[in-house]
Backbone as CSV, one residue per row, in Angstrom:
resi,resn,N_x,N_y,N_z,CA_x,CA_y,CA_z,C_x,C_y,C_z
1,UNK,11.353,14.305,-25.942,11.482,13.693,-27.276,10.909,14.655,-28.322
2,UNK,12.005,15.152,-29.348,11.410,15.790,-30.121,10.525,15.402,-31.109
3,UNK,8.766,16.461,-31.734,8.009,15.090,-32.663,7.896,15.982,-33.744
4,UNK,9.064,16.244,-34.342,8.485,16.977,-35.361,8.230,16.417,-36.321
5,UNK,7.103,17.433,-37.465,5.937,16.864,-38.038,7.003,16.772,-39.522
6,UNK,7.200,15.259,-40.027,7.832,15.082,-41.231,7.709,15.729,-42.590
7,UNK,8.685,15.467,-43.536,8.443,15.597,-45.041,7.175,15.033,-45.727
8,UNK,6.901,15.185,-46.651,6.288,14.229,-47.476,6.993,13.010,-47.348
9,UNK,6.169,11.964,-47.359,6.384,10.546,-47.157,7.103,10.190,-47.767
10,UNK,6.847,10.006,-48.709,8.335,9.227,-49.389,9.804,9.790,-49.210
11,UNK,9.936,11.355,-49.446,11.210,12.040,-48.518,11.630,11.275,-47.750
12,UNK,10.660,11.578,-46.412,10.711,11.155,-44.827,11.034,9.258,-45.605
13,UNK,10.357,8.577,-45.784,10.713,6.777,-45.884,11.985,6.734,-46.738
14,UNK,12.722,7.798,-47.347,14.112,7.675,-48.238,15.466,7.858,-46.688
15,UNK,14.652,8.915,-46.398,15.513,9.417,-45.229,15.649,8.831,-43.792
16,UNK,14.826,7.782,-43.521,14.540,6.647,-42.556,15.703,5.926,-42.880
17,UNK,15.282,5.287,-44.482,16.279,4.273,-44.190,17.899,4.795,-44.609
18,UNK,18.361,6.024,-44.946,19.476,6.206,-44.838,20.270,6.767,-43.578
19,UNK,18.901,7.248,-42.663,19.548,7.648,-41.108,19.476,6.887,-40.291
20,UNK,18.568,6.176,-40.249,17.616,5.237,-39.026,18.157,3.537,-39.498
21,UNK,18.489,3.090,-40.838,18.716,2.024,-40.717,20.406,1.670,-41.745
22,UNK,20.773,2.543,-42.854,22.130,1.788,-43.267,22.915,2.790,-42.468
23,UNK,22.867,3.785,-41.978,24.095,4.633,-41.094,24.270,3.684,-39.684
24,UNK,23.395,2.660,-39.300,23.466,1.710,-38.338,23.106,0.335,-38.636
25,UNK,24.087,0.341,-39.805,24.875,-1.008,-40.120,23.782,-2.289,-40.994
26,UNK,22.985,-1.605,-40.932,21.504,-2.429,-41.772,21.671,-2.196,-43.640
27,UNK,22.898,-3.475,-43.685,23.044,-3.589,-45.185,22.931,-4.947,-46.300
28,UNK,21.470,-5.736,-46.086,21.276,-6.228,-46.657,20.540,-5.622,-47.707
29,UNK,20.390,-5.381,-48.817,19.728,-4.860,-50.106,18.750,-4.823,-50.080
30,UNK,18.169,-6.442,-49.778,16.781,-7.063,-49.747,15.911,-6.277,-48.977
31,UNK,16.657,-6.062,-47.842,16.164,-5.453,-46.666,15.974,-4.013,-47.043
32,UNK,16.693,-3.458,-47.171,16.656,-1.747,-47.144,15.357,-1.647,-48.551
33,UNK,15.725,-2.033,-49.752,14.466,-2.402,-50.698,12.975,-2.599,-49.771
34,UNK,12.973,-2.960,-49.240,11.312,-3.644,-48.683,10.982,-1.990,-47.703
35,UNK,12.218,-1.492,-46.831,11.560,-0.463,-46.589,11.594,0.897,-46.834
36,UNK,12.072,0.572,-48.383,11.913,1.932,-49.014,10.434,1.768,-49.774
37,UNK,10.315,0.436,-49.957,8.970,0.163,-50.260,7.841,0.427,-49.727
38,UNK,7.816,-0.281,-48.742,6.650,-0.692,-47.759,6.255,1.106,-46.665
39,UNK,4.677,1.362,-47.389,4.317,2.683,-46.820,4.226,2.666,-45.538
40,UNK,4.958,3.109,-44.315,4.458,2.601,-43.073,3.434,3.825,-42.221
41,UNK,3.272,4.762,-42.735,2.167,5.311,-42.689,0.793,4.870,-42.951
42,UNK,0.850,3.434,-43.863,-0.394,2.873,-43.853,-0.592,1.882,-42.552
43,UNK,0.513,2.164,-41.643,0.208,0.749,-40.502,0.455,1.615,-39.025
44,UNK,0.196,2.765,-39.119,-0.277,3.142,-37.833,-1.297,4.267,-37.802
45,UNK,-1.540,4.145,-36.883,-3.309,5.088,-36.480,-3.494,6.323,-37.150
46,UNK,-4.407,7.337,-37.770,-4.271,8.884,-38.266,-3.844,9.469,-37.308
47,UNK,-3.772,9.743,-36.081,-3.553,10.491,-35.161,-2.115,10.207,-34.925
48,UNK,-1.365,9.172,-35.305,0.407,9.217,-36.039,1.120,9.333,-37.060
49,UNK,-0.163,9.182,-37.886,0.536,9.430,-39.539,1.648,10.218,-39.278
50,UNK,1.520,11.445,-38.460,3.027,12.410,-39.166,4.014,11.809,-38.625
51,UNK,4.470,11.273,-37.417,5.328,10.225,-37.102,5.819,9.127,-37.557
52,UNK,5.308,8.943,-38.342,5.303,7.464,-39.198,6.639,6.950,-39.512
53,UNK,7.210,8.322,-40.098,8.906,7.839,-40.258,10.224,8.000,-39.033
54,UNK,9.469,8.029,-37.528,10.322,8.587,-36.678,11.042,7.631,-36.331
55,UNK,12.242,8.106,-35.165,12.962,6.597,-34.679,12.366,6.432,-33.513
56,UNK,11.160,6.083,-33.320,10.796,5.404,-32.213,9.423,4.711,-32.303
57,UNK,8.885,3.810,-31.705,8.047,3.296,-31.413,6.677,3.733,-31.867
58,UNK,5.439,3.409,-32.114,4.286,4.277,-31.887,2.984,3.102,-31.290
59,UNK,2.186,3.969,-30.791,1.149,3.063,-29.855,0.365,2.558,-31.190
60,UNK,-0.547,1.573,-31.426,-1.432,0.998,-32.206,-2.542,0.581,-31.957
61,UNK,-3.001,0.979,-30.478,-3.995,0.693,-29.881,-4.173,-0.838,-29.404
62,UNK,-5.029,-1.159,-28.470,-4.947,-2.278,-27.945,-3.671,-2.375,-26.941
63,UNK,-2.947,-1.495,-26.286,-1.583,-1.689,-25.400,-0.449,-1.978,-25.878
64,UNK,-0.871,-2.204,-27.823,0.431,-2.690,-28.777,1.186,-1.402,-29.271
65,UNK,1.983,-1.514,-29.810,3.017,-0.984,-30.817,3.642,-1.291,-31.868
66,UNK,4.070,0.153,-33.122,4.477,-0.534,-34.020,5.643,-0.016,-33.545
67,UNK,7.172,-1.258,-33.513,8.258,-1.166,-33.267,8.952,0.188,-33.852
68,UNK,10.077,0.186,-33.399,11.222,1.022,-34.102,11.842,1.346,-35.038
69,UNK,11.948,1.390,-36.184,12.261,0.923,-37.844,13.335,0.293,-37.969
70,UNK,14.562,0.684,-37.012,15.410,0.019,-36.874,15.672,-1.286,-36.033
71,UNK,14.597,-1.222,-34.914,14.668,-2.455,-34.641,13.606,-4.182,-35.475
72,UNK,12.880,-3.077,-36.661,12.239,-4.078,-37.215,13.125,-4.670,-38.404
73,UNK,13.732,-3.756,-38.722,15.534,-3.709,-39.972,16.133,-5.056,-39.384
74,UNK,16.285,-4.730,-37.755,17.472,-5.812,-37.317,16.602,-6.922,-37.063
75,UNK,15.982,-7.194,-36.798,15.316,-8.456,-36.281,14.980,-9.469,-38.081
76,UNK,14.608,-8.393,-39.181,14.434,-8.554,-40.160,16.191,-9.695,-40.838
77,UNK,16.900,-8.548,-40.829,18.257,-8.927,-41.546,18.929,-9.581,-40.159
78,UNK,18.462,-10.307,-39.222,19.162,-10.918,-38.316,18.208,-12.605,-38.972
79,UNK,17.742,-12.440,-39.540,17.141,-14.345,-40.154,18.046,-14.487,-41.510
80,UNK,18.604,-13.507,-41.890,19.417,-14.410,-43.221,18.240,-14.602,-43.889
81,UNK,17.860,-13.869,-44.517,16.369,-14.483,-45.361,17.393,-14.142,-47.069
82,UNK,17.092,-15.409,-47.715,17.532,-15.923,-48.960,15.874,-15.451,-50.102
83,UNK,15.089,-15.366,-49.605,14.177,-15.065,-50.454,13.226,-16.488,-50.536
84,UNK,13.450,-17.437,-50.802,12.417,-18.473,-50.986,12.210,-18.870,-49.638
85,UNK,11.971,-18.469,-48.605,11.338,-18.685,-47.075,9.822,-19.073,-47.073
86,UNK,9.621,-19.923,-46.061,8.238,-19.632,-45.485,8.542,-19.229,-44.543
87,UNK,8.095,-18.417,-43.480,8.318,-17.662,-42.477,7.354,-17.228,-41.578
88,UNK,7.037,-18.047,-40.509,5.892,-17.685,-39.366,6.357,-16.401,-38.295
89,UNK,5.292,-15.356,-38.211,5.541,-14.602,-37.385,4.388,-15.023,-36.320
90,UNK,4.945,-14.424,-35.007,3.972,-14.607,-34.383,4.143,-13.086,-33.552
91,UNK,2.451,-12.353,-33.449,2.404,-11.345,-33.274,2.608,-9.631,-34.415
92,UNK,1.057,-10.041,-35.229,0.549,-9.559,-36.326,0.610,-8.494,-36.157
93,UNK,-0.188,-7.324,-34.805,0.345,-6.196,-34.729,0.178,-5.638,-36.056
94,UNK,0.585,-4.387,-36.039,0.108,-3.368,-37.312,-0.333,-4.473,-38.151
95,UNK,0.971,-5.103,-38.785,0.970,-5.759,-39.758,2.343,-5.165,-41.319
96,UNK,3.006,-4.136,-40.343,4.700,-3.335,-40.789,5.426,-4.318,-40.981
97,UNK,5.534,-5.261,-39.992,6.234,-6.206,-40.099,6.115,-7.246,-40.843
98,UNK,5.277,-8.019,-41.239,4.740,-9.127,-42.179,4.678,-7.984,-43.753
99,UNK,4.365,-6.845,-44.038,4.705,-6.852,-44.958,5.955,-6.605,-45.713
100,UNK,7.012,-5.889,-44.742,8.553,-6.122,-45.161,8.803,-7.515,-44.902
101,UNK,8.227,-8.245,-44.295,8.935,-9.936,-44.745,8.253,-10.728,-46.340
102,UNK,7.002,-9.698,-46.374,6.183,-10.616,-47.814,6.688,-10.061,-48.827
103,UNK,7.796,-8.839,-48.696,8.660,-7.851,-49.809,9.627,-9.040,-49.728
104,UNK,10.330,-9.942,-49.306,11.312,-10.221,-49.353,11.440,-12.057,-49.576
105,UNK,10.417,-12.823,-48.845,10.139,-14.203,-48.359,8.881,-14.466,-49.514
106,UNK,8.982,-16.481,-49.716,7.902,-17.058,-50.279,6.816,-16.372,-49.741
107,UNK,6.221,-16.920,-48.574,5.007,-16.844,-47.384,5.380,-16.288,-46.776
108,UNK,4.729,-15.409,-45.677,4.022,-15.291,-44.547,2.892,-15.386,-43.369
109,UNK,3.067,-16.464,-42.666,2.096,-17.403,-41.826,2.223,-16.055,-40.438
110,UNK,1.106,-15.275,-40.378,1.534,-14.310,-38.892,-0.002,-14.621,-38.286
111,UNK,0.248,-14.710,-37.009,-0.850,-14.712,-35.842,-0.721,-13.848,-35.212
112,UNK,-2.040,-13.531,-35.015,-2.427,-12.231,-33.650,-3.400,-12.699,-32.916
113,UNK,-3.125,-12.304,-31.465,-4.721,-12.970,-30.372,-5.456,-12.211,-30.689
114,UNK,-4.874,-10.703,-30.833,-6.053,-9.627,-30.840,-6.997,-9.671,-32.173
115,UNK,-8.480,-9.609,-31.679,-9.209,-9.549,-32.887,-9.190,-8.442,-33.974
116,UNK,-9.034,-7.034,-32.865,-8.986,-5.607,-34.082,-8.038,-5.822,-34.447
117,UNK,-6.242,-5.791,-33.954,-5.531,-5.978,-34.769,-5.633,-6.600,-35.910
118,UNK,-6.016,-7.832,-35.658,-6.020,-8.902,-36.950,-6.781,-8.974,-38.091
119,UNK,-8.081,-7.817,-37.893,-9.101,-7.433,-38.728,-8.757,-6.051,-39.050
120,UNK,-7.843,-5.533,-38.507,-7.198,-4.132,-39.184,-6.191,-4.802,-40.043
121,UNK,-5.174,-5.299,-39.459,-4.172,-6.145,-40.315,-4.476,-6.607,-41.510
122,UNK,-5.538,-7.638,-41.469,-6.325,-8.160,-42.713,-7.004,-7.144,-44.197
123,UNK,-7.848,-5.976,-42.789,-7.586,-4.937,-43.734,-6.494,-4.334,-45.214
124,UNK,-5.608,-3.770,-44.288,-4.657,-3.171,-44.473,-3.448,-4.161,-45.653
125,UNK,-3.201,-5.315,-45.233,-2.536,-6.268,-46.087,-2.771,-6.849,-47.090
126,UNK,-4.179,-7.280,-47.129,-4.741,-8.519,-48.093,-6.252,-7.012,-48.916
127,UNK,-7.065,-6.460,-48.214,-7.458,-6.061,-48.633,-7.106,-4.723,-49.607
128,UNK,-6.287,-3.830,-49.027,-5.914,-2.435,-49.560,-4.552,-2.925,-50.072
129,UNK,-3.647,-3.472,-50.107,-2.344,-3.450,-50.395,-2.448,-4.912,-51.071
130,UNK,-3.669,-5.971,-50.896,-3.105,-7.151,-51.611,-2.006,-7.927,-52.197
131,UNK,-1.454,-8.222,-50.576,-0.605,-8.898,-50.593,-0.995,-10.591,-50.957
132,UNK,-0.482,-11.258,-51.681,-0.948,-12.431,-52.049,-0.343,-13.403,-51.511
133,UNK,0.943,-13.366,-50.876,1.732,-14.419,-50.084,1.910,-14.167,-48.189
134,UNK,0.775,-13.490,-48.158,0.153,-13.376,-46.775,-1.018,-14.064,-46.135
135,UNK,-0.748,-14.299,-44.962,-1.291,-15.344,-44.514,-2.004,-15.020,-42.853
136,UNK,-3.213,-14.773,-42.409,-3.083,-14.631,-41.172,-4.359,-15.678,-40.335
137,UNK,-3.887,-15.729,-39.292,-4.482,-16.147,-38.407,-5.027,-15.394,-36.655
138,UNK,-6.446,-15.191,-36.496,-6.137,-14.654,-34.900,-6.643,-16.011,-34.074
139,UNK,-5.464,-15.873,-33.142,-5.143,-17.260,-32.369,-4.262,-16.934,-31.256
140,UNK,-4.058,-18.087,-30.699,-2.767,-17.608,-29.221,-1.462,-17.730,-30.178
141,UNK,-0.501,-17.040,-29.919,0.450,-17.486,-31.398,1.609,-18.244,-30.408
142,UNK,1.671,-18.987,-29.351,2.265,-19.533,-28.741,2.216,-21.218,-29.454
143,UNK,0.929,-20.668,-29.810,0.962,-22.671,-30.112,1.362,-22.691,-31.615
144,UNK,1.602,-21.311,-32.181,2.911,-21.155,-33.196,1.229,-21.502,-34.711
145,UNK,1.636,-22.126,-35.362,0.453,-22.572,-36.541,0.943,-24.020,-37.372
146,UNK,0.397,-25.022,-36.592,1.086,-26.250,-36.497,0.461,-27.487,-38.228
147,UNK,-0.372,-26.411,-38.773,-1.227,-27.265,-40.130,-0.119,-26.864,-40.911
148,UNK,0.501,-25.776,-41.356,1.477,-25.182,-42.007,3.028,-25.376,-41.733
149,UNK,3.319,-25.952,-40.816,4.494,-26.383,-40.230,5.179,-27.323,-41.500
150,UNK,6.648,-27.658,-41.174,7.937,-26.511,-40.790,7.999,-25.472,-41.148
151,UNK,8.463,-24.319,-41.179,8.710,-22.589,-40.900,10.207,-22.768,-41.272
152,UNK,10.644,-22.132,-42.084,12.163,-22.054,-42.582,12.815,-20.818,-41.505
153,UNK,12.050,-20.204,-41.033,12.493,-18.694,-40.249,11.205,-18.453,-39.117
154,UNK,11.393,-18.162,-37.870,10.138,-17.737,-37.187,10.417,-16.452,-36.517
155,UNK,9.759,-15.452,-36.483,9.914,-13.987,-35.463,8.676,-13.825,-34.301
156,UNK,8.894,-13.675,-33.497,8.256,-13.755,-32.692,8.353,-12.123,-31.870
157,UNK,7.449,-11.382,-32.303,7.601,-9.637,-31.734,7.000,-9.122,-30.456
158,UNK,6.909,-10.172,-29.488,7.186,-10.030,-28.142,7.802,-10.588,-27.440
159,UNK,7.758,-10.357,-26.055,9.236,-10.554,-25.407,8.096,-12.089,-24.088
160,UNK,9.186,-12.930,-24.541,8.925,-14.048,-23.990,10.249,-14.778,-22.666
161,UNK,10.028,-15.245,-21.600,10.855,-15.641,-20.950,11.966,-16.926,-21.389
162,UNK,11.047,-17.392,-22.515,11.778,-18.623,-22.853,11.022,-18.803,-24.483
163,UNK,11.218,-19.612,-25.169,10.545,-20.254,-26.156,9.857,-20.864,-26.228
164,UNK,8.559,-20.649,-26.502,7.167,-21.734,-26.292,7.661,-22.674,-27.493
165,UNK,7.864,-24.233,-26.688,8.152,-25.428,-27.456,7.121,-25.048,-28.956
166,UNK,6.040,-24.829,-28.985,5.565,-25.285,-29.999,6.140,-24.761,-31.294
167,UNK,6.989,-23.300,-30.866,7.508,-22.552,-31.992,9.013,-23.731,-32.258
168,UNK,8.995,-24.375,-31.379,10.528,-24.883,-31.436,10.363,-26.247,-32.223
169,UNK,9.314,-26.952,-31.887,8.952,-27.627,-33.228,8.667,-27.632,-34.182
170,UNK,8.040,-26.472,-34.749,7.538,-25.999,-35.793,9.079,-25.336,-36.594
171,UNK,9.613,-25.283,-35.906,10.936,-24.390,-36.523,11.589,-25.881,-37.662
172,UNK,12.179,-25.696,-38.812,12.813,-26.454,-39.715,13.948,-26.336,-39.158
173,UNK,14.408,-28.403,-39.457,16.086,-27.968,-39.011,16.651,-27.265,-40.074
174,UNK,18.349,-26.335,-39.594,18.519,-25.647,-39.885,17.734,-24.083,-39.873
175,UNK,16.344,-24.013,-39.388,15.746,-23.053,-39.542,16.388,-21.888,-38.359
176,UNK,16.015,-20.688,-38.441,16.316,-19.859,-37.444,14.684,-18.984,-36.719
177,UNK,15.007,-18.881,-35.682,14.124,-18.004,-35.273,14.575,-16.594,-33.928
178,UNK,13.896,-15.666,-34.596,13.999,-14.309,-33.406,13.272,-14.225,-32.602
179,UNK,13.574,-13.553,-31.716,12.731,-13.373,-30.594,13.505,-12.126,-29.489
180,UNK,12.724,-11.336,-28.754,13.491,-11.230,-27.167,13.216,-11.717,-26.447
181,UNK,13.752,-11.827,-25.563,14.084,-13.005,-24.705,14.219,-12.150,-23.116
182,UNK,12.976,-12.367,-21.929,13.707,-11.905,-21.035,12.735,-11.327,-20.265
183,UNK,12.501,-10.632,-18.997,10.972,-10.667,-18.016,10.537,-8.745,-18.996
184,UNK,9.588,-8.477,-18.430,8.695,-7.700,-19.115,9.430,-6.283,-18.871
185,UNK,10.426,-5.990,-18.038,11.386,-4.683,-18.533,12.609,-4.432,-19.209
186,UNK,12.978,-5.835,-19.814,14.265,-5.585,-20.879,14.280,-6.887,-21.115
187,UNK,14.848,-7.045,-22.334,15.115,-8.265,-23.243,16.518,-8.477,-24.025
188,UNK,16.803,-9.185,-23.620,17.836,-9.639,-25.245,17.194,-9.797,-26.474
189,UNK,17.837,-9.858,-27.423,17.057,-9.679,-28.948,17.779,-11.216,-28.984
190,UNK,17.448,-12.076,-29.058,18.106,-13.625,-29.437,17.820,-13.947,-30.850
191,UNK,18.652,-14.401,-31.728,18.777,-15.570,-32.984,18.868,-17.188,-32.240
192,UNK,18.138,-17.760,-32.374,18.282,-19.583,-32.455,18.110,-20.321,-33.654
193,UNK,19.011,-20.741,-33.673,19.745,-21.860,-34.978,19.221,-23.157,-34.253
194,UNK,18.399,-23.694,-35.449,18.250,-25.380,-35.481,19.104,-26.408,-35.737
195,UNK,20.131,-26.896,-35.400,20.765,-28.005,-35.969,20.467,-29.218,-35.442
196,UNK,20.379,-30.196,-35.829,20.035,-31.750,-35.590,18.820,-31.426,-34.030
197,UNK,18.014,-30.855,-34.296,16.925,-30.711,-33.300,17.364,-29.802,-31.850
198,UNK,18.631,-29.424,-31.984,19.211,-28.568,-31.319,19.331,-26.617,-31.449
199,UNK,19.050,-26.323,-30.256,18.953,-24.819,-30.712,20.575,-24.417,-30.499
200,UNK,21.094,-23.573,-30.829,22.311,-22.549,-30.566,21.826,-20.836,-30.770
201,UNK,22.472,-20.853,-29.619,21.971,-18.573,-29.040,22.721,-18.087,-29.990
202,UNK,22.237,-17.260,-30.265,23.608,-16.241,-30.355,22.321,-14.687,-30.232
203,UNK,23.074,-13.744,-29.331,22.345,-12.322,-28.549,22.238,-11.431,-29.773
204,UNK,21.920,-10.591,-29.814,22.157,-9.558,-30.823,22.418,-8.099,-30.095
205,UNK,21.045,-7.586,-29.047,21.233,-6.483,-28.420,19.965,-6.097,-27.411
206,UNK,20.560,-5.553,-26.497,19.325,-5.214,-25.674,17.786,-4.474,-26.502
207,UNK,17.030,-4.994,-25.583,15.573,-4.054,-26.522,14.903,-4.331,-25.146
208,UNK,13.554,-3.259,-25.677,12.008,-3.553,-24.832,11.075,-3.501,-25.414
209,UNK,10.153,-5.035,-25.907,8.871,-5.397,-26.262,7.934,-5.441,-25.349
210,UNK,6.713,-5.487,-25.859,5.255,-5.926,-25.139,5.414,-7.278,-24.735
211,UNK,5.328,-7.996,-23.830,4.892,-9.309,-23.371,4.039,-10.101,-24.367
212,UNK,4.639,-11.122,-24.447,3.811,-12.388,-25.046,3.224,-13.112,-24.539
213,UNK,1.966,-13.262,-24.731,1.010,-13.912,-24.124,0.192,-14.799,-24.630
214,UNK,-0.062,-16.178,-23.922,-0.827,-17.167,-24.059,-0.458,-18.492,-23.898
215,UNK,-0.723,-19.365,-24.181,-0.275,-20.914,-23.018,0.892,-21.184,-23.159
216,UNK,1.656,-21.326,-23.697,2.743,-21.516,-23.576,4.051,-20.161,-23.089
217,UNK,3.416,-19.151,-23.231,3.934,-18.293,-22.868,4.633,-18.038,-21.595
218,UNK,4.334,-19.031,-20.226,4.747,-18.761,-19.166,3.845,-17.471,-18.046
219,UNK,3.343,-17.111,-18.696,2.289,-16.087,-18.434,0.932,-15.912,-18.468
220,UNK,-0.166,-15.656,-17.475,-1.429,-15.456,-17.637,-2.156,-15.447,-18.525
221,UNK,-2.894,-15.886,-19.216,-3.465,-15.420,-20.406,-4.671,-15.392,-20.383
């Protein structure tokens, strides 16, 4: 894998999203706006800064990662976000992700188990970047954040075998939620549509997340 060391940032974040996300079909406005915006060099470690704008993955410590740019594009412009959303994420992580949804959505309700994450996150969001329609919690994010409930949109940025009910109640009818879907070496990227208390699939594309973990998760915790 080649790592070569980028442009100046903003270059490199112009040139992301015209290689890495609208040359592969990522053309909501809203969307491409938030990450021409959103510095993502402020949401991973110094020892990646120069990577910051690459197409792949980067470690974040704790066994996490900040996703792919393009797979945070699609999971992003795969909710149909209209702009007046509340929108629960679950799985805070950098915190890349909650702030291209607070560029775009009312709220953002995101949980992390991990404590550094969530006190780097907190950092990084509310303190240095003061975001004002951010919201976090560190918690199991399986049991979703049930005081704040219904969620017009939910993302969920690990890979779960199934849907922990609690996100499925918490979801608004009509609401949608992402997720992958699938055991801990490959996933489907799933959309579920709420109608009359009913979910409907629809796949999007193969991926590989970190495991989701905690009681409802199906998994050890």
């Amino acid at each position: 894998m080649s790592r070569e060391v980028p442009m100046g940032y903003t270059a490199a974040r112009e040139l992301m999203v015209e290689e890495q996300l609208r040359s592969r079909g990522i053309t909501d406005k809203k969307v491409l706006d938030a990450f021409f915006k959103v510095e993502r060099h402020r949401f991973v470690p110094v020892k990646e800064k120069e990577f910051a704008y690459a197409d792949y993955p980067l470690p974040i410590g704790e066994g996490q990662t900040i996703s792919q740019p393009y797979i945070v594009a699609l999971m992003t412009e795969s909710l149909d976000l209209r702009g007046n959303e509340r929108v629960l994420e679950i799985g805070t992580g950098s915190g890349y992700q909650t702030a291209i949804l607070a560029e775009i959505v009312k709220e953002v309700f995101t949980v992390e188990r991990l404590e550094p994450l969530a006190q780097q996150a907190q950092k990084v969001l509310i303190e240095e970047l003061a975001y004002g329609n951010i919201h976090i919690k560190k918690d199991d994010g399986t049991m979703g954040w049930k005081e704040e409930s219904p969620f017009d949109r939910i993302i969920v940025t690990a890979a779960s075998m199934d849907i922990p009910v609690p996100l499925v109640e918490q979801l608004d009818d009509n609401g949608k939620l992402i997720l992958p879907l699938g055991d801990p070496y490959g996933q489907m990227l799933t959309v579920a549509e709420k109608k009359d208390g009913v979910l409907k699939y629809n796949q999007i594309c193969g991926c590989v997340f970190v495991p989701l973990i905690g009681k409802y998760s199906g998994r050890p915790h």
